[in-house]
MARVEXKOL-605482 format. One line per 8 residues: number of its first residue (from 1); their letters; for each residue x, y, z of C-alpha. Coordinates in steps of 0.5 Angstrom, whole numbers, plus 500, padded with zeros to 3 digits. Each point is the difference from the previous one (the first is absolute). Layout:
NUM = A = X,Y,Z ~ ...;
This chain:
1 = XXXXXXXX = 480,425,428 ~ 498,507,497 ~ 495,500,505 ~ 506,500,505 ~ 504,505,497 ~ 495,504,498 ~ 497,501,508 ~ 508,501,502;
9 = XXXXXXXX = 500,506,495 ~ 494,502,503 ~ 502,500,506 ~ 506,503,500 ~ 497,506,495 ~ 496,501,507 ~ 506,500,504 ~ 504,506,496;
17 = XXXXXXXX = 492,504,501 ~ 500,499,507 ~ 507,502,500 ~ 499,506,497 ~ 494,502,505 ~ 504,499,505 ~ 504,505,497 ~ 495,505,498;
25 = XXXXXXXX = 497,499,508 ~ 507,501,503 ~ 503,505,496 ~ 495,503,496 ~ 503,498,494 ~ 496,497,494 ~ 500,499,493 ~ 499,506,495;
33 = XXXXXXXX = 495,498,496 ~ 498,505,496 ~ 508,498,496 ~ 495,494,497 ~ 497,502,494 ~ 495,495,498 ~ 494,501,504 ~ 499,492,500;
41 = XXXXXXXX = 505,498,502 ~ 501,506,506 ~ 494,496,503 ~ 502,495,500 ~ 506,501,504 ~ 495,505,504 ~ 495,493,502 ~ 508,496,502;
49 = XXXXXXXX = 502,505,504 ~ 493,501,503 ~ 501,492,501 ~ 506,501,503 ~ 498,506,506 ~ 494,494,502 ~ 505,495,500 ~ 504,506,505;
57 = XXXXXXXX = 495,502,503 ~ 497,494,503 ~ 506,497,501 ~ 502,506,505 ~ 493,500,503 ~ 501,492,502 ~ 507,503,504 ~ 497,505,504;
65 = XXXXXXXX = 494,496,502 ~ 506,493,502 ~ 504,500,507 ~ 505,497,495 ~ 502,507,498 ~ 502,507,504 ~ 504,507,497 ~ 506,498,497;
73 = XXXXXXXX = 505,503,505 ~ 504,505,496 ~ 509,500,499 ~ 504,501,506 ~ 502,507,501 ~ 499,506,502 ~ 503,506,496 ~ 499,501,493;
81 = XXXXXXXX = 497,503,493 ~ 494,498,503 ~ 496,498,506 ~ 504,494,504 ~ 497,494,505 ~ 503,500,506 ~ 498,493,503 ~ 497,498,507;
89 = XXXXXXXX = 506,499,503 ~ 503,506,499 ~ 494,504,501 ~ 503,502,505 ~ 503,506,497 ~ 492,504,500 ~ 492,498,502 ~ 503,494,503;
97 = XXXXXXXX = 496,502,506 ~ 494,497,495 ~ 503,495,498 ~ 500,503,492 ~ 505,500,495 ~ 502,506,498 ~ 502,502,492 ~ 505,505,499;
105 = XXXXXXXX = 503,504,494 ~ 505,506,499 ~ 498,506,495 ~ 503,503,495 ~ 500,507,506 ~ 504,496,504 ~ 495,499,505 ~ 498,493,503;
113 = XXXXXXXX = 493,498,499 ~ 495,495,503 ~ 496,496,495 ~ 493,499,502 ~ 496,495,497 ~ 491,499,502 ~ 499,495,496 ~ 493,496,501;
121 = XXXXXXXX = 500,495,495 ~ 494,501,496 ~ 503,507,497 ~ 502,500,493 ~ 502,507,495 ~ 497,501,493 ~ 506,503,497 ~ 501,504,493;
129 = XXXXXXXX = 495,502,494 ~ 498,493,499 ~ 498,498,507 ~ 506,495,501 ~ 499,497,507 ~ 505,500,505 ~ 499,494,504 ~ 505,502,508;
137 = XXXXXXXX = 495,507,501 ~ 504,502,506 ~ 501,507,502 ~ 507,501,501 ~ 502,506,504 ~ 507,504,502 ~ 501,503,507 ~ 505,503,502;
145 = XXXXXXXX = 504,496,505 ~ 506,502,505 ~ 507,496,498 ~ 502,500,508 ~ 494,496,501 ~ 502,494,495 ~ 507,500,503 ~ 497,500,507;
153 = XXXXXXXX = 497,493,498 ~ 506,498,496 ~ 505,501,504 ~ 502,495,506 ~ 498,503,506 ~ 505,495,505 ~ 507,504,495 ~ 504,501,506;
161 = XXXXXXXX = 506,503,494 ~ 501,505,496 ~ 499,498,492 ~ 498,504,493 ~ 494,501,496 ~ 503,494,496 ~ 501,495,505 ~ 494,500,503;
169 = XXXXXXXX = 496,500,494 ~ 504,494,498 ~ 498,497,507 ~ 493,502,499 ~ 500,496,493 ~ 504,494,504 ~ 495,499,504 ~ 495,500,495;
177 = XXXXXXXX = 503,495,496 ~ 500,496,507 ~ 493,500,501 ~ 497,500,493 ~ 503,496,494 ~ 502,505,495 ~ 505,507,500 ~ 498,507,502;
185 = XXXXXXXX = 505,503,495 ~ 496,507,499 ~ 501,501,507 ~ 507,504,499 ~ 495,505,497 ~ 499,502,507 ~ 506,503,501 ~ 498,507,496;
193 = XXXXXXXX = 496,501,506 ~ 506,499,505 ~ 500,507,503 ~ 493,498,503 ~ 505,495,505 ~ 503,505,504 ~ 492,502,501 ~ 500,494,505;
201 = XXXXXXXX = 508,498,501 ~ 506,502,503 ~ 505,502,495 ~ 507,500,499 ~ 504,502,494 ~ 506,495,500 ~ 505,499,494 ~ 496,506,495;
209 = XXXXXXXX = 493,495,502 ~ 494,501,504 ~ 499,495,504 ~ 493,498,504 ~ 498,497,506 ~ 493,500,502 ~ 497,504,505 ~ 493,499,506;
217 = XXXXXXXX = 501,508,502 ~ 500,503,492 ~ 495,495,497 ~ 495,502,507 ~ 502,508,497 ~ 498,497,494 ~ 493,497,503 ~ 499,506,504;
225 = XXXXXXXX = 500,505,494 ~ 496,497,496 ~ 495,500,505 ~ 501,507,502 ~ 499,502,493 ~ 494,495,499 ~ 497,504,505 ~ 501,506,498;
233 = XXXXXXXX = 496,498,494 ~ 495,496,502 ~ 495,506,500 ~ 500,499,492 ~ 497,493,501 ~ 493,501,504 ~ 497,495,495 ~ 506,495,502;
241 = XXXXXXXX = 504,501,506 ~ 496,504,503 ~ 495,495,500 ~ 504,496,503 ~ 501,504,506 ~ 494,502,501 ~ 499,494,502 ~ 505,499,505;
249 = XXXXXXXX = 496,507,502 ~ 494,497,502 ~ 502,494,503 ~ 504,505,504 ~ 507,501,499 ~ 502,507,501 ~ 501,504,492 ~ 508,501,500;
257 = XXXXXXXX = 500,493,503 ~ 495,497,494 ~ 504,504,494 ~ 506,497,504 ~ 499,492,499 ~ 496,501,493 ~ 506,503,498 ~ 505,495,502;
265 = XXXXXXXX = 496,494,499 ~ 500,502,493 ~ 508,501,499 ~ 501,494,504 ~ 496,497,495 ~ 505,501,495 ~ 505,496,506 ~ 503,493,499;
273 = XXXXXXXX = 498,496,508 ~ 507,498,499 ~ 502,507,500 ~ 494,503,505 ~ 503,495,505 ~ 507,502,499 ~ 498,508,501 ~ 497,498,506;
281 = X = 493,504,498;
């Protein structure tokens, strides 16, 4: 009977160690204990922590080497104080084009920002004057993203009538929750960035309210700039698109044609097939 109670005691302290590696590896807080005087028993919480990050880091070790696990899948949203998951469903509204989901997040500055993440899972950080391990070691980077974009792949290309910016973010989260079990609160976000609208839809203003209705001439204008301006630029990038286009130079195609498709192909990439379809491009 003590044998038994004294085992769960043991167990459960291993637990609580284990708990707190975890916090240590995600979060990068741990412990202070240089707030422990006794030197004895500083080591020893020393030696149980250490027990507590083998046990973490094993049990980590064995998930990623099992079929049985996969990177969680983050909160549904979009827009927020931090980076946002937009599920595959709704991926559509950027790099649908490469079937990847895109993270979103809105800056203090009032600029919307794509979130890039390179992970390759065996990366980890070493944070801090102690040496505290981070155990996600992904690079996350901010890019600038044009707002028109996101409304191009969000908006319901098939509107034939006029709505606000409200309502049809509010469509947008409608046919979210039919698709995906959960709502898209964060979404109404978008609304700050409803002046992008008219860059792709008819406007009229009824009743003191701008009112939008999705337009194939004004997205395909959008487009075409885009493009114009990549081109204009491509010069700057020899070690990139312009080695793309020397290929297309070798195997042929006329220089202004090249610096044409390469350009194109590469704004189109941050195009839906659902909406390339619709744009007739």
């Amino acid at each position: 009977m003590a044998l038994s109670r004294i085992t769960r005691y043991a167990i459960d302290a291993m637990m609580v160690s284990t708990v707190l590696s975890g916090i240590k590896h995600t979060s990068g807080l741990s412990l202070d204990l240089t707030r422990v005087d006794e030197p004895t028993i500083r080591r020893i919480l020393e030696k149980y922590l250490e027990a507590g990050d083998f046990c973490f880091e094993t049990a980590l070790s064995m998930a990623q080497g099992s079929s049985y696990f996969r990177l969680a899948t983050p909160e549904l949203s979009l827009f927020g104080d931090t980076h946002r998951h937009v599920q595959d469903s709704i991926k559509d509204s950027i790099k649908d084009s490469a079937g990847v989901p895109a993270y979103f997040g809105v800056h203090e500055d009032g600029q919307l920002y794509e979130v890039l993440v390179v992970r390759d899972g065996t990366r980890s950080w070493l944070v801090g004057g102690d040496a505290q391990v981070i155990a996600d070691g992904a690079v996350r980077l901010l890019s600038p993203v044009d707002p028109a974009f996101v409304w191009l792949g969000l908006i319901n290309t098939e509107q034939s009538s006029y709505l606000s910016a409200e309502d049809l973010l509010e469509a947008v989260a409608e046919r979210h929750a039919a698709s995906l079990s959960g709502s898209w609160p964060d979404i109404l976000q978008l609304e700050r960035f409803a002046v992008h609208l008219a860059r792709i839809c008819d406007t009229q203003h009824v009743d003191g309210r701008d009112m939008y209705r999705p337009s194939r001439e004004k997205a395909r204008s959008l487009i075409d700039g885009k493009v114009a301006s990549l081109c204009a630029k491509i010069d700057s990038a020899p070690d990139t698109l312009g080695v793309q286009v020397r290929r297309l130079e070798d195997a042929g195609e006329k220089t202004e044609a090249a610096r044409e498709k390469v350009c194109r192909d590469l704004v189109m990439s941050y195009i839906s097939r659902s909406t390339a379809e619709w744009l007739e491009i």
